[in-house]
N, C-alpha and C positions, 0 to 999 in steps of 0.2 A: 590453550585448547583451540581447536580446529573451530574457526566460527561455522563453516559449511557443517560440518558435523556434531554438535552439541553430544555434550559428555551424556546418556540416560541419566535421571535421580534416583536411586535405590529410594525405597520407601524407608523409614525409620526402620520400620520390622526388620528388614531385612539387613540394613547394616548392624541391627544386633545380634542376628545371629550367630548365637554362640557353641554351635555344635562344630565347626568348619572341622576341627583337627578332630574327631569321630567320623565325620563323614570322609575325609581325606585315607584314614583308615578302608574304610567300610570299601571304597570305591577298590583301594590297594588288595582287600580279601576276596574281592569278584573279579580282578584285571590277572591277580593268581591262576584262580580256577581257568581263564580265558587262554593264556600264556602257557598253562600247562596242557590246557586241552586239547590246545593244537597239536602238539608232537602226539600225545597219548593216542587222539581218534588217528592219526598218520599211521602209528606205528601199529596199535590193532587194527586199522584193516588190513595192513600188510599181513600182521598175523592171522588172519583171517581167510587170506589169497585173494584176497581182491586184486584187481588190476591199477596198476599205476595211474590209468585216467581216472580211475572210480577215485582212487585216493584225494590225485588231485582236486577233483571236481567237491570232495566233502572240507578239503581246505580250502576251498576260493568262496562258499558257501559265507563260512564266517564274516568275510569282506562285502561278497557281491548283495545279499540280503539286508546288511544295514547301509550300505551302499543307495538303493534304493527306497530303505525306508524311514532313513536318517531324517531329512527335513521335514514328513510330512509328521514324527514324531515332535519335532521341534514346535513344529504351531500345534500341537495337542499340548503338549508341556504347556505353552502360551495361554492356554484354554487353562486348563484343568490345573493350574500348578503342578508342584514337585513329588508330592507325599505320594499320589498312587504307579506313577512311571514308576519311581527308583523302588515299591515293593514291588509291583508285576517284575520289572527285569531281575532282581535280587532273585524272585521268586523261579522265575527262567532258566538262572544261571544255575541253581540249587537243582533245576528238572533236567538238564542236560549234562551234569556229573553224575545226579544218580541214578539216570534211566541205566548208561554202558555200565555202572556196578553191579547192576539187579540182573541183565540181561546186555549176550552182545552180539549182533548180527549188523549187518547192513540198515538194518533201519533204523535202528537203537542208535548208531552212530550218527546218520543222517538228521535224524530229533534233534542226537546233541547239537551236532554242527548248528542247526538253525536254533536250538533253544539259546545257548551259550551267545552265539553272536548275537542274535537280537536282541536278547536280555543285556549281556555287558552296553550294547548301543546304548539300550533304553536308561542303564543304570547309569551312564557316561554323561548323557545329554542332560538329565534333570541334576547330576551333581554339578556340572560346571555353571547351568545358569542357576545354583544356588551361590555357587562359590563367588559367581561374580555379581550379585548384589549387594555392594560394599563400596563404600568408598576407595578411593582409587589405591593409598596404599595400603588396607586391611586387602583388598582384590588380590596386590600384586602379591601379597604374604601367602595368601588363599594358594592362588596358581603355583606359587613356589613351594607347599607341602604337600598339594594335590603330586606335582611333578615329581616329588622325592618319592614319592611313596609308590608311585607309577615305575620309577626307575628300580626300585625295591624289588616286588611282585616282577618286572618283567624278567629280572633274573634268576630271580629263586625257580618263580612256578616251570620254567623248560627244566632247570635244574633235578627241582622235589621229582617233576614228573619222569625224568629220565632216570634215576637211580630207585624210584619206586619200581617203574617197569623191570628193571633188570635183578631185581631185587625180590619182589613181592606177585611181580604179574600184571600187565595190563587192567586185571578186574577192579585188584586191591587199589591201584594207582587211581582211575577213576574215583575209590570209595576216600581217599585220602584228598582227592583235590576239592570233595565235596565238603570236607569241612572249612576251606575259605568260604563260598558264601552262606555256608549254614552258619557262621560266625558270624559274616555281613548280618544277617537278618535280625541275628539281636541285637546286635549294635543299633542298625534302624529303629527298633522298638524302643530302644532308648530317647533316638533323634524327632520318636513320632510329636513329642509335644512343640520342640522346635521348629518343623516344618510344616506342623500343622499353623503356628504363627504367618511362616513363611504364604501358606496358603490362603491365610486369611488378607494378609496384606496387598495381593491381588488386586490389580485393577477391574473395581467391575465391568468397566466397560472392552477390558481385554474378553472376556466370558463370550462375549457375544459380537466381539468383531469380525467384522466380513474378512475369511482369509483372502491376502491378497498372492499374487506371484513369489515363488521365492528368486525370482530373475531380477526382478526389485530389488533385493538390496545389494546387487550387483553394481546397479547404479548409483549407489553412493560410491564415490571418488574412494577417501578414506579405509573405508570395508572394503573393496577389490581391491585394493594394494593390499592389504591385510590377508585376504582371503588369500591373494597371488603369492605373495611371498610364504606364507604356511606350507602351501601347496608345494613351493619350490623347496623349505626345508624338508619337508615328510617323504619327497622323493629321492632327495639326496640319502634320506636315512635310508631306504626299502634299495637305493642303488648301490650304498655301502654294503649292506648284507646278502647280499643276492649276485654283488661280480664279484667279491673278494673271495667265496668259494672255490667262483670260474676261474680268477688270476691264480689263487695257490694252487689247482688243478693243472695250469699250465705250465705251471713252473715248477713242479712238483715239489710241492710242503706234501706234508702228512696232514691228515684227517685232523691229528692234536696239534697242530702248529696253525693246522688255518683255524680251530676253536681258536686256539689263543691271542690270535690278530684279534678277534671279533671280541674275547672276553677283554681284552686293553679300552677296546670302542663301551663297551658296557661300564667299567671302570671311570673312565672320562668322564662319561653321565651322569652318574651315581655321585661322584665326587662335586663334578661340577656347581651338581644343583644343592649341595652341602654349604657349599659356599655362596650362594643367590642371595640368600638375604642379605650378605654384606654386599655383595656386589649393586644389586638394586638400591642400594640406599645412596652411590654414588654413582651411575651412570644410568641414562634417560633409556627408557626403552627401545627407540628405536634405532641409539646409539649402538646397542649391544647388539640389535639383530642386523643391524650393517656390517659390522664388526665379523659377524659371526658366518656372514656370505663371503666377505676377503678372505677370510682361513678357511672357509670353505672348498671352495672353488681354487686356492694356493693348493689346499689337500689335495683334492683328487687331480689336479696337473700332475703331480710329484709320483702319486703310488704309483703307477704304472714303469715308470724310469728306477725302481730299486727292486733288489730280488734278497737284499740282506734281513736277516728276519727282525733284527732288532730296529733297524728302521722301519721296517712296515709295521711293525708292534709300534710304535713311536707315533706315525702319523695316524693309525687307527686312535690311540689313543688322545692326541689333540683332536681328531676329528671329532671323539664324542664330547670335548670341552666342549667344540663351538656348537653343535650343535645341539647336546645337552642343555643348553645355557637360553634357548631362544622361546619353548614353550610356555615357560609363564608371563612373558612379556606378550607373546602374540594371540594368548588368552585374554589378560588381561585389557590388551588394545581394540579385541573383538569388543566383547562390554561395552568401551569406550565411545566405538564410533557406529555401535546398533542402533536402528531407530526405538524410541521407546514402547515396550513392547513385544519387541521380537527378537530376544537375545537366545532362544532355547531354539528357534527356527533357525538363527544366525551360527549356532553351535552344529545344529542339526548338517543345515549345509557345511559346514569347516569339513563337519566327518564324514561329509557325501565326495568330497572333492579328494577328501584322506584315502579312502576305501576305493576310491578310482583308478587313482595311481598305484596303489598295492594290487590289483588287477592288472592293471596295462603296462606297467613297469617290465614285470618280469615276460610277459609275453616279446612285448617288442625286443627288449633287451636282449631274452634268449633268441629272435630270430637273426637281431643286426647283428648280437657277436660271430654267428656260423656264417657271417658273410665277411664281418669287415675284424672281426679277430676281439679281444678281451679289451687291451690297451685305449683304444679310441675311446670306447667306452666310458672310461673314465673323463677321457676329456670333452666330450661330448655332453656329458653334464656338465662337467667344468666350465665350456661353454654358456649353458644353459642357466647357470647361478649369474654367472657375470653377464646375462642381458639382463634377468631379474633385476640384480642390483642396478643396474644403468637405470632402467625401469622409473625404481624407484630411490632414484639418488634425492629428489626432495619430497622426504615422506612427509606427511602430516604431524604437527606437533603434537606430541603425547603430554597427558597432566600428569605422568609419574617423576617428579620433579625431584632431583636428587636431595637431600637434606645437604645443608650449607656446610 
């Protein structure tokens, strides 16, 4: 363990908590409703005749809104524990599915957009700093069912929601994605005795501490590499899905050929993190997320030099190994090197810097590719992974110790 950075002590309460795989659920039937809601509000306002900027402007909603209100959520969770975020957001997600099934206009959609996104944030932040008060490898188990089940919901819910609409209606689609968190919220009602534990365990003196900067735990050594390296994976992820479009558009795939690049990349994921717990019980965390910046960054060199489908089906699909494989480590590493205290403010910011680049990514991206073409593109992040890793070639020692 990092002497500059001591490991937080979870309280007793909270390494007993034994709801994790309920909650891990719960989180998985609101990340549904999230994942489906975005194509559904896209697609009804087109049906609607909205304008292409109105549309945009109700997807960037989701991002830009917990974007900015991600950390300051973090230090309330700090305050107040877990039990009342994760029902307000549960309760959010539930008001932004069934407002477009009762009624659907422009504003109906705009509620959603901002109910759904702040709610999923709010439900997000108070489940990961539950998940991660735990001893270090009951955490990295935590992060690696949390992460399954993330990978789950994010393919079904565009899925459920795209064959609902063409099937049933935009209305119906909304009424159907509303039973994910109307399912979360019983689940919760189950979880209330558990995290009411969770709340009682609470440091009092957290209750009443002066909020400090969240620019502060920037300056822990430790946490900025952490933070930095996240950042550099979630960009990689928003940069695979957002040029490989633009790439099959230039080199003319079809509509179902470039899905199915991207479904190979979801497949990686889903598999990958199938396989975590065995992998985590032999290599050190930040073995694997080094690991996982060399295939990185070897990926996107390579996509742009083939045009053959089954090779780019191939490298989308390693690319969701490696990067599939990095979130419950760089969860579980956040934990690790937060000051005691401020792990849901430390969460809060992850998803402030997450929601940033899902913003500025495609902006920038779409203006340099109209100058300098698709291909660079890729290596350009490719680039940008291989300074990271340079970065941080001696990261700080992680306590996820492999078993002998």
């Amino acid at each position: 363990m990092s002497n500059s950075s001591p490991s937080p002590s979870p309280s007793p309460h909270a390494t007993e908590f034994s709801g994790a795989g309920l909650l891990c659920v719960v989180a998985m039937l609101n990340h549904f409703a999230l994942t489906g809601g975005r194509i559904t509000v896209s697609l009804t306002a087109l049906h609607l005749g909205l304008s292409t900027f109105t549309v945009g402007c109700l997807v960037a909603v989701f991002a830009v809104l917990p974007m900015l209100m991600s950390v300051r959520v973090g230090q309330w969770i700090d305050r107040v524990g877990v039990r009342r975020p994760l029902t307000l957001g549960n309760i959010l997600v539930v008001t932004g599915t069934l407002l477009p099934f009762i009624i659907q206009n422009q504003i109906s959609l705009l509620i959603a957009s901002c109910s759904i996104g702040i709610g999923f944030m709010l439900h997000q932040v108070a489940t990961q700093d539950v998940l991660g008060q735990a001893q270090p490898k009951r955490r990295l188990r935590n992060f690696s069912w949390l992460s399954l089940t993330m990978a789950g919901s994010g393919f079904s819910g565009p899925l459920v929601a795209g064959l609902a609409i063409d099937n049933l209606g935009s209305q119906l689609a909304f009424g159907i994605l509303s039973l994910g968190p109307l399912l979360a919220l019983a689940g919760l009602r189950r979880l209330q005795p558990a995290l009411r534990e969770v709340d009682q365990a609470l440091d009092p003196g957290a209750r009443q501490a002066v909020r400090r900067r969240a620019t502060e735990l920037l300056q822990v050594p430790p946490l900025r590499r952490i933070l930095m390296v996240n950042t550099i994976f979630s960009g990689a992820w928003d940069t695979h899905l957002f040029v490989v479009p633009l790439f099959g558009v230039a080199i003319g795939l079809s509509a179902t050929t470039i899905g199915t690049v991207l479904a190979a990349f979801a497949l990686g994921t889903f598999l990958i993190r199938l396989a975590l717990p065995f992998i985590q019980t032999r290599v050190r965390s930040w073995t694997l997320v080094r690991t996982a910046m060399v295939i990185t960054a070897i990926d996107f060199l390579l996509y742009p030099m083939f045009r053959d489908i089954s090779v780019l089906i191939s490298l989308s699909f390693v690319l969701g190994l490696a990067l599939g494989c990095c979130q419950p480590s760089m969860l579980s590493l956040l934990h690790q090197h937060t000051p005691h205290g401020r792990a849901a403010e430390a969460v809060g910011l992850r998803l402030a810097l997450i929601n940033a680049s899902q913003v500025s990514l495609p902006l920038t991206f779409g203006a340099l590719g109209a100058v300098i073409g698709i291909a660079p593109l890729f290596w350009a992040y490719a680039a940008a992974i291989t300074a990271g890793g340079w970065v941080n070639r001696h990261p700080p020692q992680d306590v996820e110790t492999p078993a002998p």
